[in-house]
N, CA and C of each residue as an Amber inpcrd file, in Angstrom:
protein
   489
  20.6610000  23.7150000  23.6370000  19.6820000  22.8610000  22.9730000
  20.4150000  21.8560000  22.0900000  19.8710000  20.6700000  22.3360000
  20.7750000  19.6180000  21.5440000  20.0490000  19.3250000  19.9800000
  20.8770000  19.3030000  18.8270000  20.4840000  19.3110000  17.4330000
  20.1300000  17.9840000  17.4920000  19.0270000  17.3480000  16.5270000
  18.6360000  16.4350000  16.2970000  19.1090000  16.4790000  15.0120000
  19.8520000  14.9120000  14.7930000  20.5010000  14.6660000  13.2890000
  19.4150000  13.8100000  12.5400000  18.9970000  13.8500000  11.7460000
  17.8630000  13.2960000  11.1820000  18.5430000  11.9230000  10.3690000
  17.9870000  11.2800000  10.6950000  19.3450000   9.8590000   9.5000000
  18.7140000  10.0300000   7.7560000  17.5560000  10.3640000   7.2580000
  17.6940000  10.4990000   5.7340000  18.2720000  11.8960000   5.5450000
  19.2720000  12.5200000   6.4910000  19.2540000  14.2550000   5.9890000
  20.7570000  13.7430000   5.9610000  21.4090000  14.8190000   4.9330000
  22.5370000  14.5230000   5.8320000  23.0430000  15.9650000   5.8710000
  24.5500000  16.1750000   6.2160000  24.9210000  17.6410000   7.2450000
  24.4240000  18.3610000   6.4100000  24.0680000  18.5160000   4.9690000
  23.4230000  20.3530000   4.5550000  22.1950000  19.6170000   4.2640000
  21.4320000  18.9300000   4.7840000  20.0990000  19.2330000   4.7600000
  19.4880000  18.0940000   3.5480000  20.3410000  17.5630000   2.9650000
  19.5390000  17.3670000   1.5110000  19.5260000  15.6040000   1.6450000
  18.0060000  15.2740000   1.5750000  17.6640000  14.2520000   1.1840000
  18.3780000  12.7050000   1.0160000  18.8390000  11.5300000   1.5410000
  19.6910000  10.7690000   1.0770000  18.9560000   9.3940000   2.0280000
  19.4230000   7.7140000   1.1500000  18.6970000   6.8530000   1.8710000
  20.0320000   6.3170000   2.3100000  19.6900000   6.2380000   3.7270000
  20.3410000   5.3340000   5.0550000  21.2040000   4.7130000   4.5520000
  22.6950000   4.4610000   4.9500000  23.5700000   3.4380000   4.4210000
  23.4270000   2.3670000   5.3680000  22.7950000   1.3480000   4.8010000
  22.5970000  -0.1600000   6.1490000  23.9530000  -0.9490000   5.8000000
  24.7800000  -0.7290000   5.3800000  25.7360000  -1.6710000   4.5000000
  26.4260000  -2.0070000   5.6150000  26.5420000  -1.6920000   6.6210000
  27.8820000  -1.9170000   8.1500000  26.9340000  -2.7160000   9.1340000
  25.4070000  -2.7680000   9.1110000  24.2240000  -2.8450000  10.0240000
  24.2570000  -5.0720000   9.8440000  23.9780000  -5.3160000  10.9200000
  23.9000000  -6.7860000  11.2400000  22.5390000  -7.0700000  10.0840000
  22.3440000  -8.5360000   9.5680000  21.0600000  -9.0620000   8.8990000
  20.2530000  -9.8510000  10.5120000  19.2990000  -9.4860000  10.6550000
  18.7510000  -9.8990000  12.0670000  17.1520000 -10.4620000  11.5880000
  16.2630000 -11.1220000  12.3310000  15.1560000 -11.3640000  11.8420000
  14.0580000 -10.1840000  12.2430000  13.2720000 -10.0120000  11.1330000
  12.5950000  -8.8900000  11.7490000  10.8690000  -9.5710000  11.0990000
   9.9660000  -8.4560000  11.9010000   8.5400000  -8.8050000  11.2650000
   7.8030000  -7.8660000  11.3610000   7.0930000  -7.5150000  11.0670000
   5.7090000  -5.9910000  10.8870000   4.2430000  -6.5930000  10.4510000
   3.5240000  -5.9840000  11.5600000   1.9830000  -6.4350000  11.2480000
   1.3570000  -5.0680000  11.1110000   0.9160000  -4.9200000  10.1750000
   0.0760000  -3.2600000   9.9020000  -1.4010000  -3.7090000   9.6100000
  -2.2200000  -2.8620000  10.0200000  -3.8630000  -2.8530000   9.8540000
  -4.4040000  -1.8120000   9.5780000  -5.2770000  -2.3380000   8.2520000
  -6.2080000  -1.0450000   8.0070000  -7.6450000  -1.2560000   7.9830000
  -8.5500000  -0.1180000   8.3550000 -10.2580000  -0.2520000   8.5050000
 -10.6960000   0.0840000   7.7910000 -12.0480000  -0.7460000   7.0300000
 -12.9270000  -0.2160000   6.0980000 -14.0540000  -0.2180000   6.5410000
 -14.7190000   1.1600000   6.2610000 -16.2350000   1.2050000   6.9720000
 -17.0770000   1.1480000   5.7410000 -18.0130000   0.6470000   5.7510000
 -18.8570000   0.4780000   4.3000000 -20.0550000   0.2120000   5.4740000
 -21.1130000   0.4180000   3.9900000 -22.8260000  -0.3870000   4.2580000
 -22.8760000  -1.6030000   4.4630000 -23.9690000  -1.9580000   5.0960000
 -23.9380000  -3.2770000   5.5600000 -24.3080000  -4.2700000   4.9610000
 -24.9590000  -3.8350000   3.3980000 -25.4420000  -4.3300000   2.4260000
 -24.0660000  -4.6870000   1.3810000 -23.0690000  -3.6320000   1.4130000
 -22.0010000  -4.1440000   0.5420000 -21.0650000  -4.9360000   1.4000000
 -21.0750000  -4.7740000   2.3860000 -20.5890000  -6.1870000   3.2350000
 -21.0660000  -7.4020000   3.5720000 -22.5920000  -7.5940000   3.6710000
 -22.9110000  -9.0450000   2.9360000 -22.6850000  -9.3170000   1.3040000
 -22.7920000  -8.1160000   0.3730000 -22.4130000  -8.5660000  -1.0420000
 -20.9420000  -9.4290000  -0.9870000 -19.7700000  -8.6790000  -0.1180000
 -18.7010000  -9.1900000  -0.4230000 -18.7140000 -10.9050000  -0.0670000
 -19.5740000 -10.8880000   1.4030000 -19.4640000 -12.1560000   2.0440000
 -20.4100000 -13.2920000   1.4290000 -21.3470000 -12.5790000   0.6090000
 -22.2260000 -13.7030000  -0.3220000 -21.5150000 -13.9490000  -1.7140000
 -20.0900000 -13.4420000  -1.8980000 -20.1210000 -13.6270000  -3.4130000
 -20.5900000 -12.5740000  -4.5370000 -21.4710000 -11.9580000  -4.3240000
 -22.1960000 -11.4880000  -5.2690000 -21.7210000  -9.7140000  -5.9930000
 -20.5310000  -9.1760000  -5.4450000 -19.8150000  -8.0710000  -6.0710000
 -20.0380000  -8.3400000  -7.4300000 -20.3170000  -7.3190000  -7.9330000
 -20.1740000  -6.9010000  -9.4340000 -19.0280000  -7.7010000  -9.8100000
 -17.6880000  -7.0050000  -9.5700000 -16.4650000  -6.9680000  -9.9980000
 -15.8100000  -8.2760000  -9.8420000 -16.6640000  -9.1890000  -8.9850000
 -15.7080000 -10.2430000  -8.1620000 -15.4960000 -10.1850000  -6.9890000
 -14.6390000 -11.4210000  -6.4850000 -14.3060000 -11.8130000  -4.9350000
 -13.4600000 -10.2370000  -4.8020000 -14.1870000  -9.5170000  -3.9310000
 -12.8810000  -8.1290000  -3.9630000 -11.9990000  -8.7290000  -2.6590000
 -11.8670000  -9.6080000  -1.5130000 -10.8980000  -9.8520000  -0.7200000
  -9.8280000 -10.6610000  -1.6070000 -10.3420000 -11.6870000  -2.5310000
  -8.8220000 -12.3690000  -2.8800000  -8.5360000 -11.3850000  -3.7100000
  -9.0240000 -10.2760000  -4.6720000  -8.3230000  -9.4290000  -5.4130000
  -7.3230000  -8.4360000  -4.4480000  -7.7630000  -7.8780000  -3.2640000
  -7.0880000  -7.0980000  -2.2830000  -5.8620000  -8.0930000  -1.9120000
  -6.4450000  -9.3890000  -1.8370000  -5.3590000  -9.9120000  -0.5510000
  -3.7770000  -9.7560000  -1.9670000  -4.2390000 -10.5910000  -3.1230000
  -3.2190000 -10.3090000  -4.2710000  -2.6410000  -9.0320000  -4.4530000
  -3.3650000  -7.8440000  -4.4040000  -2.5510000  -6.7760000  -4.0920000
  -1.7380000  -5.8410000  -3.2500000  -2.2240000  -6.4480000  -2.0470000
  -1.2720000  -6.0640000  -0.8990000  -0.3910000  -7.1750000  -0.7600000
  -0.4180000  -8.1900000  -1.6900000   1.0250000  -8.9270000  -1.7730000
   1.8140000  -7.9350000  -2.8270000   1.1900000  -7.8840000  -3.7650000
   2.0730000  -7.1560000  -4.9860000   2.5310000  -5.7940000  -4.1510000
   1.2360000  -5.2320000  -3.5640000   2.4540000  -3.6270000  -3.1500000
   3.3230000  -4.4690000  -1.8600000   3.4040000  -4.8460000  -1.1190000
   4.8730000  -5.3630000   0.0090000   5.9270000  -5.3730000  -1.0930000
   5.8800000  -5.9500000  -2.0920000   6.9000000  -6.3830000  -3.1530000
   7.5420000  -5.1160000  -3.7360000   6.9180000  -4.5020000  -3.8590000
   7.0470000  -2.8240000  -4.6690000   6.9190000  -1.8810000  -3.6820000
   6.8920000  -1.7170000  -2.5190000   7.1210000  -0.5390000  -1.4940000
   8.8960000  -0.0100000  -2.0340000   9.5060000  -0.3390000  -2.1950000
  11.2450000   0.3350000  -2.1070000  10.6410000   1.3250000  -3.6500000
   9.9210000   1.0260000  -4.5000000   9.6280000   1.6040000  -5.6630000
   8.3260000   2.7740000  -5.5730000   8.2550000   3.1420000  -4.0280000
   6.7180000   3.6610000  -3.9490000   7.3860000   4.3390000  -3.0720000
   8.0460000   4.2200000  -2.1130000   8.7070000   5.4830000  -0.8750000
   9.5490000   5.6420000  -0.9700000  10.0640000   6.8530000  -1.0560000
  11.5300000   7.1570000  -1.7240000  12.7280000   6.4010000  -0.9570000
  13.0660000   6.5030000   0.1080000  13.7680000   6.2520000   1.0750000
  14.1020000   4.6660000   1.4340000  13.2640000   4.1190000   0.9920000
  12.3900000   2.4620000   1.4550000  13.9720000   1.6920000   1.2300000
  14.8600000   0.7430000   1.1070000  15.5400000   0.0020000   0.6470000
  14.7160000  -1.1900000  -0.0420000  15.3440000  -2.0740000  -0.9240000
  14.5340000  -3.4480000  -1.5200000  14.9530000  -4.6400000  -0.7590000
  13.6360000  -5.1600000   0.2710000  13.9390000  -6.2270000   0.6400000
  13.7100000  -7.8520000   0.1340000  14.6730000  -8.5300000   1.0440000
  14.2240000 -10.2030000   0.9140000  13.3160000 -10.7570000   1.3800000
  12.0620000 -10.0790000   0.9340000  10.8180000 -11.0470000   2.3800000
  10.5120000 -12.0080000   1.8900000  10.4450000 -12.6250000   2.9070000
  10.2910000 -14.1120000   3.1570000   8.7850000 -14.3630000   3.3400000
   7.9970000 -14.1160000   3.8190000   6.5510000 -14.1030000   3.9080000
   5.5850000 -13.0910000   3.9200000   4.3870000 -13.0890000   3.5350000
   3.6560000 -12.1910000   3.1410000   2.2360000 -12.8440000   3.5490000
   1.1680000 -12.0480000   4.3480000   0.3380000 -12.5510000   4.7770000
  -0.8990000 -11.6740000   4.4660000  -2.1520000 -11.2180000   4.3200000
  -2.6610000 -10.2480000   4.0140000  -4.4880000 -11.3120000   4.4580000
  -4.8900000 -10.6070000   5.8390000  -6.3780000 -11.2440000   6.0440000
  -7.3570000 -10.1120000   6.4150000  -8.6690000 -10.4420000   6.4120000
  -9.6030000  -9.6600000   6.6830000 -10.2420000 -10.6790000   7.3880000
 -11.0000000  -9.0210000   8.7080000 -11.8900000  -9.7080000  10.0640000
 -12.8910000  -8.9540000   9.7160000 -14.1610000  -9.5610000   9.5630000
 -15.4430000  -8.9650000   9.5740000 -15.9250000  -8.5000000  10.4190000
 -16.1360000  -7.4690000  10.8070000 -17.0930000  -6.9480000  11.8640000
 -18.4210000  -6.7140000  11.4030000 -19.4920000  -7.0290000  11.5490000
 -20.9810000  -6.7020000  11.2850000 -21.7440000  -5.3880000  12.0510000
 -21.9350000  -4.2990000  11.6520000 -22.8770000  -4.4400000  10.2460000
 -21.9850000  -4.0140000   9.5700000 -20.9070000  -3.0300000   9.4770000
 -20.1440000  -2.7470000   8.0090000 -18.8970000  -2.2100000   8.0610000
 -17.9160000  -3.0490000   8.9020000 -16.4040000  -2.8360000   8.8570000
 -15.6530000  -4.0260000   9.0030000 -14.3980000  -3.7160000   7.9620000
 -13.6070000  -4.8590000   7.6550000 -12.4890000  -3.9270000   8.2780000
 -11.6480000  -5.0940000   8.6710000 -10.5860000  -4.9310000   8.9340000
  -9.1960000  -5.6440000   8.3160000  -8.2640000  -5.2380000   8.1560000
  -6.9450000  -5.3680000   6.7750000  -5.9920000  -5.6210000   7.7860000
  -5.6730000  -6.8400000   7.6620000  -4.1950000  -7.2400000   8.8130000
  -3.0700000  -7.6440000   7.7700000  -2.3310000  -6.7350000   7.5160000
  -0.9320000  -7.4930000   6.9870000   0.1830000  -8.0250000   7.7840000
   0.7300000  -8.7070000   7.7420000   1.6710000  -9.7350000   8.0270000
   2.7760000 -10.1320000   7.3080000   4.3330000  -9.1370000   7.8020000
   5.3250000  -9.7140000   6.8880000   6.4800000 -10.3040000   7.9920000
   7.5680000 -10.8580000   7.1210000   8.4830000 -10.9600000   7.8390000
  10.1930000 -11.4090000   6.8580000  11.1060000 -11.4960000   7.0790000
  12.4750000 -11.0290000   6.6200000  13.4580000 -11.1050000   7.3560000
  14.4080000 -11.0070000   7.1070000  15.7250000 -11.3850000   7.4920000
  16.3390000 -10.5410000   7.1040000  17.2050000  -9.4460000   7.3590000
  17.7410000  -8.0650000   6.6960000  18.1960000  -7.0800000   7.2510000
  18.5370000  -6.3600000   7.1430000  19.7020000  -4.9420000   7.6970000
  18.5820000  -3.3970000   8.3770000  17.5900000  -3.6200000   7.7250000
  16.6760000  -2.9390000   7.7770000  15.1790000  -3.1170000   8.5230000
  14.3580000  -2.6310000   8.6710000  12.9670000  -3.0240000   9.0980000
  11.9500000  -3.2050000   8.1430000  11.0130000  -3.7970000   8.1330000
  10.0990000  -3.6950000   7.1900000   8.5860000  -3.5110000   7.3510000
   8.5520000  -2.5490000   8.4140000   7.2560000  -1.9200000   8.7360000
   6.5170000  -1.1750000   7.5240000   7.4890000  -0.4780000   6.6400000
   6.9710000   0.1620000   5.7710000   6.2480000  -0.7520000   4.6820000
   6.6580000  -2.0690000   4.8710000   6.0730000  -2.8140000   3.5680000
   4.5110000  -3.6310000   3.9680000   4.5130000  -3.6760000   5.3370000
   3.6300000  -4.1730000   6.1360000   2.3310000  -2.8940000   5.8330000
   2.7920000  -1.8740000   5.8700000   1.6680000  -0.6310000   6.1640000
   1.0930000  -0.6360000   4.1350000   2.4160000  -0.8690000   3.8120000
   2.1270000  -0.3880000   2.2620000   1.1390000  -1.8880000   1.6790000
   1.3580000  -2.9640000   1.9430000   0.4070000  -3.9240000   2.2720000
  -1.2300000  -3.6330000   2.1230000  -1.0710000  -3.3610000   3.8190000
  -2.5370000  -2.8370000   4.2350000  -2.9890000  -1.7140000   3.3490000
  -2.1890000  -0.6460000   3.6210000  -3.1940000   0.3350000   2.9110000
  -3.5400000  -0.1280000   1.1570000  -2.8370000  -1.0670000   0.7310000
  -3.2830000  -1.1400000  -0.7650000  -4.2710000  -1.8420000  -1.3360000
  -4.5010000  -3.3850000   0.0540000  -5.5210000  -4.3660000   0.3140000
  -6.8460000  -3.4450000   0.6290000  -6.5210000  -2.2540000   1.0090000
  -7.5600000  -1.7060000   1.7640000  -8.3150000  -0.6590000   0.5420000
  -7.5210000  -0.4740000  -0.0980000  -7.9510000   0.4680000  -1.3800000
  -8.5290000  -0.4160000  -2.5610000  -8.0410000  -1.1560000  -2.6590000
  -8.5630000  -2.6650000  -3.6940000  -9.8020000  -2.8010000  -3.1100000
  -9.5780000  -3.1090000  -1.8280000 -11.2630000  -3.4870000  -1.5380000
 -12.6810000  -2.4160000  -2.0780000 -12.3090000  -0.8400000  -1.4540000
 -12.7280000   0.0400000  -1.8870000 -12.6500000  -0.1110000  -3.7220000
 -11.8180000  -0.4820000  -4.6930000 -11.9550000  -0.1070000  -5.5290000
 -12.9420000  -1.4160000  -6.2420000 -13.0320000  -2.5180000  -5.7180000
 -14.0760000  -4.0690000  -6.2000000 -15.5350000  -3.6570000  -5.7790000
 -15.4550000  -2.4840000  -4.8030000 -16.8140000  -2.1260000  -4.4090000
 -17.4040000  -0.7460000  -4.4200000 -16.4850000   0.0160000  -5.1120000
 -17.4470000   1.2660000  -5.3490000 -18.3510000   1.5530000  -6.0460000
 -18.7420000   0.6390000  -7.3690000 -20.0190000   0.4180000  -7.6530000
 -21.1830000   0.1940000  -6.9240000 -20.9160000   0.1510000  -5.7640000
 -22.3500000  -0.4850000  -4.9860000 -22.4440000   0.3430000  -3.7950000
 -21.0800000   1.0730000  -2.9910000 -21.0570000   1.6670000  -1.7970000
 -19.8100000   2.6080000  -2.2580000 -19.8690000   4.1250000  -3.3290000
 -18.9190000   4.8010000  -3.1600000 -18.5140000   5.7560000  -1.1570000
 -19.5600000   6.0400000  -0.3830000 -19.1050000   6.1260000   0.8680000
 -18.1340000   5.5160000   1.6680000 -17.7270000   4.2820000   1.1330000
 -17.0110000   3.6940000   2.1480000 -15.6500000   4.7470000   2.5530000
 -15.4070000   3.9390000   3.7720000 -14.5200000   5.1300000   4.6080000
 -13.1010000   4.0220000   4.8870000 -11.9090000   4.2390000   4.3020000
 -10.3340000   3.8090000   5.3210000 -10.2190000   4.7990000   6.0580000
 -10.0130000   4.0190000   6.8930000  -9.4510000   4.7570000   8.5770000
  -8.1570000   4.2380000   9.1040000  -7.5420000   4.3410000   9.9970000
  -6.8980000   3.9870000  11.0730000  -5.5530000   2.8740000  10.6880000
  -4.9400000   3.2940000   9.3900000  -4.1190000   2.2060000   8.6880000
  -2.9120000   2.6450000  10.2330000  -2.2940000   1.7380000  10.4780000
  -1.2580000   2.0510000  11.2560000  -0.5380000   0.4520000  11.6850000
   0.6490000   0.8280000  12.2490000   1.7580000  -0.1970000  12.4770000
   1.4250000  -0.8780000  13.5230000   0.7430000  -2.0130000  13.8330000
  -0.0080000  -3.0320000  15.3190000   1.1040000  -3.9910000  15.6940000
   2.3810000  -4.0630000  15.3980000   3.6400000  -4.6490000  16.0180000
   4.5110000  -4.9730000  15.0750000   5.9010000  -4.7950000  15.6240000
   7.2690000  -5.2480000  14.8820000   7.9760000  -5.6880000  15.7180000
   9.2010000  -6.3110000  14.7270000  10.1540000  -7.1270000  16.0150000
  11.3660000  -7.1670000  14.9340000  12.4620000  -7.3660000  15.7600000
  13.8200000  -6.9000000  15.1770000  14.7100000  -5.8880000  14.8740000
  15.9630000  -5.7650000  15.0000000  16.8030000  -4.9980000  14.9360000
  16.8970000  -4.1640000  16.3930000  17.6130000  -2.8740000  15.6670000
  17.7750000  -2.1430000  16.8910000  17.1900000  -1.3310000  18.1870000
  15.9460000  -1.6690000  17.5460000  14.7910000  -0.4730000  17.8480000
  14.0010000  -1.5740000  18.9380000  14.0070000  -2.9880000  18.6960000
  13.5190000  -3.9880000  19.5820000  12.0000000  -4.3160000  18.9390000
  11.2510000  -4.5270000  19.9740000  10.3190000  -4.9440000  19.9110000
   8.7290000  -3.7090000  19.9970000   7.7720000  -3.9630000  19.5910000
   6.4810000  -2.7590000  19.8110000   5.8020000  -3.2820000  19.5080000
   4.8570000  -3.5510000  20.1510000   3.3050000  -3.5790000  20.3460000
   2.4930000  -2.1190000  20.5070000   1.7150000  -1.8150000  19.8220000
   0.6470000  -1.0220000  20.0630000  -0.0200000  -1.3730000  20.8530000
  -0.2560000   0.2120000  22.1540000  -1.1820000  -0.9230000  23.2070000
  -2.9010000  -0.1870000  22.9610000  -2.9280000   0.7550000  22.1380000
  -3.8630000   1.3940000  22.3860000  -4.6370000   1.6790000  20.4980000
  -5.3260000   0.9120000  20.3820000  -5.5550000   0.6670000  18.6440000
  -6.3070000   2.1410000  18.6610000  -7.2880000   2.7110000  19.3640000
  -8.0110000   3.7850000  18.9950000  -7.3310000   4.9910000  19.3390000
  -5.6470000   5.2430000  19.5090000  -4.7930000   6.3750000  19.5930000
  -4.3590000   5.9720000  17.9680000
């Protein structure tokens, strides 16, 4: 049976982050998405303006910029990158799900899927948190990685969003 070497382990087992220091700077990018299911009533509130709290998408979209920025400070393992762009949109679906597309991209030794996901899921919790006055039910679902590109690992597309 062949041992699998884990790259944050190292030979006795204990915890350590990746040395990229020998690894090429290559262009890389990560698109992560997350779902919000809400009422259909707090999803015209958002789209009329009329939230209690405020616009909760530009407050989300501002915070899934701020967490991309702060992921190396939120996952242990993460390295601190140079990103270069930061994108953060929502697709309405009617009667009551939004959908959270982050969009990054970088130049670097490393990947930055993790900052893409940490993105979404934080845009996606902001939203939940501008609107739980009006719809505490709402539901995140399905945060996950919908394509990257760069480095060693190549290229991925998700072909199947409901796996």
């Amino acid at each position: 049976m062949r041992h699998l070497q884990l790259s944050h382990l190292d030979q006795k087992g204990n915890a350590h982050m990746v040395n990229v220091g020998d690894k090429s700077i290559t262009s890389r990018m990560a698109i992560a998405q997350a779902e919000i299911l809400m009422k259909p009533e707090t999803l015209d509130m958002i789209c009329q303006g009329t939230m209690p709290k405020g616009d909760a998408f530009a407050c989300a979209r501002i915070a899934g910029i701020m967490a991309a920025k702060r992921t190396f400070e939120l996952i242990p393992m993460c390295h601190p990158l140079p990103i270069e762009s930061v994108s953060v949109d929502f697709k309405i679906e009617k009667p009551g799900r939004v959908y959270v597309k982050a969009a990054l991209k970088c130049s670097w030794k490393t990947g930055i899927e993790m900052e893409a996901l940490t993105a979404a899921s934080v845009a996606a919790l902001t939203v939940y948190d501008m609107c739980k006055a009006v719809d505490r039910g709402m539901k995140i679902q399905n945060i996950c990685l919908v394509e990257k590109a760069g480095g060693k690992s190549g290229h991925y597309i998700r072909e199947n969003m409901d796996e």
